[in-house]
C-alpha positions in Angstrom: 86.9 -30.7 -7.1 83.3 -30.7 -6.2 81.7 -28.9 -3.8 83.9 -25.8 -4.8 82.7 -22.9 -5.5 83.5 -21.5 -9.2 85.3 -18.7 -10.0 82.0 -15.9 -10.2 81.4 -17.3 -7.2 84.6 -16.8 -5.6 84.5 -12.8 -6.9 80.9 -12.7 -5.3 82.6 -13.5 -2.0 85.5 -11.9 -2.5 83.6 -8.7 -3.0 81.1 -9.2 -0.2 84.3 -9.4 1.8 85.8 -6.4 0.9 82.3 -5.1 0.6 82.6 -4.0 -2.8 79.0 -2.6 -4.1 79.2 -5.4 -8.1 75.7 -4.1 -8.9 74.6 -0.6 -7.9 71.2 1.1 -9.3 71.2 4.7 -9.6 67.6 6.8 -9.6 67.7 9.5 -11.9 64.7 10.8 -11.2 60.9 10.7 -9.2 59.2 12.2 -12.1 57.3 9.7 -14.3 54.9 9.8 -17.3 53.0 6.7 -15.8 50.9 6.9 -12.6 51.3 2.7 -11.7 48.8 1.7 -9.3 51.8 -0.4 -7.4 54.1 2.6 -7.5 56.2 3.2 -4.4 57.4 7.1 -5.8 55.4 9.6 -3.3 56.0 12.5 -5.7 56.0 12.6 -8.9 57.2 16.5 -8.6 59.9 15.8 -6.6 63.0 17.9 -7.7 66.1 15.2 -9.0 68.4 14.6 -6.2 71.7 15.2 -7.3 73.1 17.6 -9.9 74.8 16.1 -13.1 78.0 17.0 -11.9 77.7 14.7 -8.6 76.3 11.9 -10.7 79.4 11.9 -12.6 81.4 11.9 -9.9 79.6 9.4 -8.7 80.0 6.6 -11.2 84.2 7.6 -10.7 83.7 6.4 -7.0 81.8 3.7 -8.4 84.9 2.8 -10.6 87.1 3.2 -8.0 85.4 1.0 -5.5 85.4 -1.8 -7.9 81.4 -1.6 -8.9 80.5 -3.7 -12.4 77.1 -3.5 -13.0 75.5 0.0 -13.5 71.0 0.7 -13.5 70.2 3.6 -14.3 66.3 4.3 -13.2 63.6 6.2 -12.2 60.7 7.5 -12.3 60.9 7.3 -15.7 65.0 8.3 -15.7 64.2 9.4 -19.5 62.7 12.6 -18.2 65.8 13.7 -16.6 67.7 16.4 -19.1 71.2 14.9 -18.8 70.1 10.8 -18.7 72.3 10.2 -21.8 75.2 12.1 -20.4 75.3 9.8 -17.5 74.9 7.1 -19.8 77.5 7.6 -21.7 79.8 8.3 -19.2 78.9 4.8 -17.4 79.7 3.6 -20.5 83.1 5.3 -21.1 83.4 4.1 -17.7 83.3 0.4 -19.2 80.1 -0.4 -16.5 77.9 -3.0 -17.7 74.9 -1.0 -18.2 71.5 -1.3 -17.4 68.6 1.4 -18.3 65.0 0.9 -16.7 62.6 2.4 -18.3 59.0 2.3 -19.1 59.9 2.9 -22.9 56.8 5.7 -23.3 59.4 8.5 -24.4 61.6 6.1 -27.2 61.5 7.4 -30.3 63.7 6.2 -33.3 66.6 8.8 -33.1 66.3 8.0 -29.2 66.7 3.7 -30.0 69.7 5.3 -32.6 71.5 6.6 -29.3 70.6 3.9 -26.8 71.7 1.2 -29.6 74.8 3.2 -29.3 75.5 3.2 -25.9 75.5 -1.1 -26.3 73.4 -1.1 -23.0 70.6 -3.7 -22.1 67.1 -1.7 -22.0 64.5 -3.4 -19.0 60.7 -2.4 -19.6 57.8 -3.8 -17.6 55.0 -5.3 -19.4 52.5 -5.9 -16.7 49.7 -7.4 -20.0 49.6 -7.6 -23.4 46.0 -6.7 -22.7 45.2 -2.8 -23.6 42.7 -2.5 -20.9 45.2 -4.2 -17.8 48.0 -2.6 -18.8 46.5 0.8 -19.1 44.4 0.1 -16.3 47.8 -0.5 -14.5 49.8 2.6 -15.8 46.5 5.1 -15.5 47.7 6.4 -19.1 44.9 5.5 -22.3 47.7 4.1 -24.6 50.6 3.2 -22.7 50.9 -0.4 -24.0 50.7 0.8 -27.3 54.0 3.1 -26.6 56.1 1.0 -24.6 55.4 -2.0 -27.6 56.1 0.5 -30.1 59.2 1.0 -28.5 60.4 -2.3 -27.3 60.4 -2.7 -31.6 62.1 0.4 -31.9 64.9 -1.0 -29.8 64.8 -4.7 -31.0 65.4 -3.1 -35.1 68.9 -2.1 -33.6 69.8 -4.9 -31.9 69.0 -3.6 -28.3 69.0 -6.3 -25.7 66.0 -5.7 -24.0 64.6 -7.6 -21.4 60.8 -7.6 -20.6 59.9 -7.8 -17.1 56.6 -8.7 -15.6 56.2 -7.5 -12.1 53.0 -9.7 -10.9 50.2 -8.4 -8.6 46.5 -8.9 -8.3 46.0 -6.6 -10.9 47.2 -8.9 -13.8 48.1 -12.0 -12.0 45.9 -13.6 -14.7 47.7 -12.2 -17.7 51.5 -13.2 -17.1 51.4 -16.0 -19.2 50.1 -14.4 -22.5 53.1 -11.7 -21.6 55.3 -14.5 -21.6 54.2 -16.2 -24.4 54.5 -12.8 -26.2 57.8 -12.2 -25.4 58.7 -16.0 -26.4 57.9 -15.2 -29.7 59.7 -12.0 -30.1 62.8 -13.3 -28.8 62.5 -16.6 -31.4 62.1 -14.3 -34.1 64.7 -11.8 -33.5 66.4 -15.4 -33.2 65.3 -16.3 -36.9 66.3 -12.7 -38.2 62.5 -12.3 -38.9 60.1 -9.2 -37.7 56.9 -9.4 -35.7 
């Protein structure tokens, strides 16, 4: 009948209802190896928050209170010793998970174990343009890094979705990043490399 809502639907109210937390993100971390301009961390030297322990327990509770979707974050989460632990375990868990990450630290036996965990990796791409994006990350060679390992990832298969957070600073460059990631996506598509 129309006018009624579907069945996603009906679990989003369902859960809102019992207030069931579907989606939760989960910072790792405050340290980072960017310095963004449009950062909101206040210290980078911040100690992390909870032991691994109590993030393990953690994602039980999440379990238990009916959560789906897992993000883990940051900072750059990456930099936290026991990030793939927790991964894993959200895995084991059976969460649908998430890892956001600026990419800077992926190196090929790291894509080996992400590709493993069958997770989908988000990176922010604020320009495909050296000069923005470094100008936005304050690191000489960041884009170079995080595309370096945004192929890593797509040579195993890793979902990865780019995201493009726009501000003044590269307002004018979104549509080259999208047109970028157009074509990456078509040729993973066509089983061909960039």
């Amino acid at each position: 009948m129309r006018g009624e809502p579907g069945p996603y639907l009906r679990l989003l109210a369902a859960a809102a209802d019992l207030a069931v937390p579907l989606d939760v993100l989960v910072e790792l971390t405050h340290r980072c190896t960017f310095r963004c301009r449009h950062c909101y961390i206040p210290d980078f030297r911040a100690p992390d928050g909870l032991a691994t322990e109590r993030v393990l327990a953690l994602l039980d509770e999440l379990v238990d209170m009916g959560t789906l979707r897992l993000a883990l974050s940051g900072g750059e989460m990456m930099l936290r010793r026991d990030w793939l632990t927790i991964a894993r375990r959200a895995r084991a868990r059976g969460f649908e998970l998430r890892l956001l990450t600026n990419g800077s630290l992926i190196t090929p036996s790291l894509a080996d174990e992400i590709a493993a965990l069958h997770a989908t990796v988000e990176v922010s791409v604020y320009a495909v343009d050296p000069d923005v994006f470094d100008g936005i990350t304050a690191v000489a060679g960041s884009l170079e890094r995080v595309v370096a390992a945004i192929e890593l990832l797509r040579e195993r298969s890793v979902d990865v979705l780019v995201k493009t957070p726009v501000m003044t600073l590269n307002a004018a460059h979104t549509g080259a990043v999208a047109r970028w990631a157009a074509q990456i996506a078509l040729l993973r598509r066509a089983g061909r490399d960039v």
